[in-house]
matplotlib code that plots the C-alpha trace (Angstrom):
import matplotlib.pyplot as plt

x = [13.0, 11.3, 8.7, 5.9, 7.2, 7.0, 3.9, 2.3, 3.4, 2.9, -0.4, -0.8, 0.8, -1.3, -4.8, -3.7, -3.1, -6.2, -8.0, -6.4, -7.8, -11.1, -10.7, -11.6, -10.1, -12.3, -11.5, -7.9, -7.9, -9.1, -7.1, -3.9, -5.1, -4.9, -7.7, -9.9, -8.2, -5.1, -5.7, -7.6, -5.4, -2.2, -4.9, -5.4, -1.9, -2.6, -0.2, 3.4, 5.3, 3.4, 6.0, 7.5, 5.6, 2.6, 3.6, 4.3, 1.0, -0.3, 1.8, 1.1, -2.2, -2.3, -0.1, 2.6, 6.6, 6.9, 9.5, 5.7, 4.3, 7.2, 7.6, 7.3, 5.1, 7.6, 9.0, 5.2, 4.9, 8.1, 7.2, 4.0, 5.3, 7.1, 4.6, 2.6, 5.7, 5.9, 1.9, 2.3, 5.1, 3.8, 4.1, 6.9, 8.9, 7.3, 8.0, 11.6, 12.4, 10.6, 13.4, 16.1, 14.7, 14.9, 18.8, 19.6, 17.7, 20.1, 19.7, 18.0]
y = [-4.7, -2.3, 0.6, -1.2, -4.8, -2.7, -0.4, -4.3, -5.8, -2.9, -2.8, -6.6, -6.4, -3.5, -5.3, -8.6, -6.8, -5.3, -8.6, -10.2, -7.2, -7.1, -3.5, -1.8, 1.0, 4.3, 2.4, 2.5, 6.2, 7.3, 5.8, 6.9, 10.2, 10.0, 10.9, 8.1, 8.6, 8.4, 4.9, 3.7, 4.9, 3.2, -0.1, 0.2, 0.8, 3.8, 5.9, 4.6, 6.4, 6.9, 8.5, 6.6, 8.9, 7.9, 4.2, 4.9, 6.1, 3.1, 0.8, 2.6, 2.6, -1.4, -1.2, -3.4, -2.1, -0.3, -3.1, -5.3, -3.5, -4.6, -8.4, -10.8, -13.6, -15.9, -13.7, -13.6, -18.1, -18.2, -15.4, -17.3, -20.7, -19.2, -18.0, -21.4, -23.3, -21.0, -20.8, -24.9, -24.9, -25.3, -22.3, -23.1, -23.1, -19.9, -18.1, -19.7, -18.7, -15.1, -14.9, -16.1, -13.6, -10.8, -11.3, -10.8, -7.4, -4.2, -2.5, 0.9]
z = [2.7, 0.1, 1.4, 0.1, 1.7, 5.2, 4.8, 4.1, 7.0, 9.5, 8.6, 8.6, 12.3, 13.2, 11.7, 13.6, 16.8, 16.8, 16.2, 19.2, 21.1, 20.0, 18.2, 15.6, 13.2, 15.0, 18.7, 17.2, 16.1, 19.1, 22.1, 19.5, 19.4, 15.6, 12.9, 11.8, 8.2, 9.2, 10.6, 7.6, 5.5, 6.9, 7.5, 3.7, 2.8, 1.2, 3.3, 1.8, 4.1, 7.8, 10.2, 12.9, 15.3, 14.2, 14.7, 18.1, 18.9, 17.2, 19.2, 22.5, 21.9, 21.3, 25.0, 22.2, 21.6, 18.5, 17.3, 17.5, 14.5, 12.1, 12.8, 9.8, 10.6, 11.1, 14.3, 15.6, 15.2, 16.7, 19.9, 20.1, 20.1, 22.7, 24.7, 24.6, 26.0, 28.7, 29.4, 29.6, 32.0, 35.6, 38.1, 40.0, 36.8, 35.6, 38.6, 38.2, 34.6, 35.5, 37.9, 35.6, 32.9, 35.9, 36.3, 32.6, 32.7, 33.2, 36.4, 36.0]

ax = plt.figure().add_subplot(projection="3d")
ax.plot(x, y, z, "-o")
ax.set_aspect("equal")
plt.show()
């Protein structure tokens, strides 16, 4: 994937996220502890190359994995297709698959 192709869809990802959360670019910049321009500017696609620092701020800040911030949108469909299945499945099952998912974690 080209720089460009990826400066576009972080900030895509990043504008999306903070739609879902009701937030806007100066909210943003402050709970990442980044400058106002520095947000707008990587919103805006003006900054080609943002460090992956300042990505994880981003991604803290919207309380997402950094990994979140570079899906395509056919990765986000399919995680919220996902998600919907689950939502629909009744709480015994829920609590059952949560369970499931548990045992496939590694052990800290």
């Amino acid at each position: 994937m080209e720089r460009d192709a990826v400066t576009q869809l972080l900030s895509q990802n990043i504008i999306r996220l903070m739609k879902e959360r009701d937030m806007n670019a100066a909210a943003l910049a402050e709970r990442s502890g980044l400058n106002r321009t520095a947000v707008y500017d990587i919103l805006s696609e003006r900054s080609q190359s943002p460090k992956i620092s300042t990505a994880a701020q981003i991604a803290k800040a919207l309380n997402v994995p950094i990994s979140d911030l570079f899906l395509t949108p056919e990765q986000v469909e399919g995680q919220n297709a996902l998600f919907k299945a689950y939502q629909m499945l009744p709480s015994e099952e829920r609590i059952r698959l949560e369970q499931i998912a548990q045992a496939w974690l590694p052990k800290s």
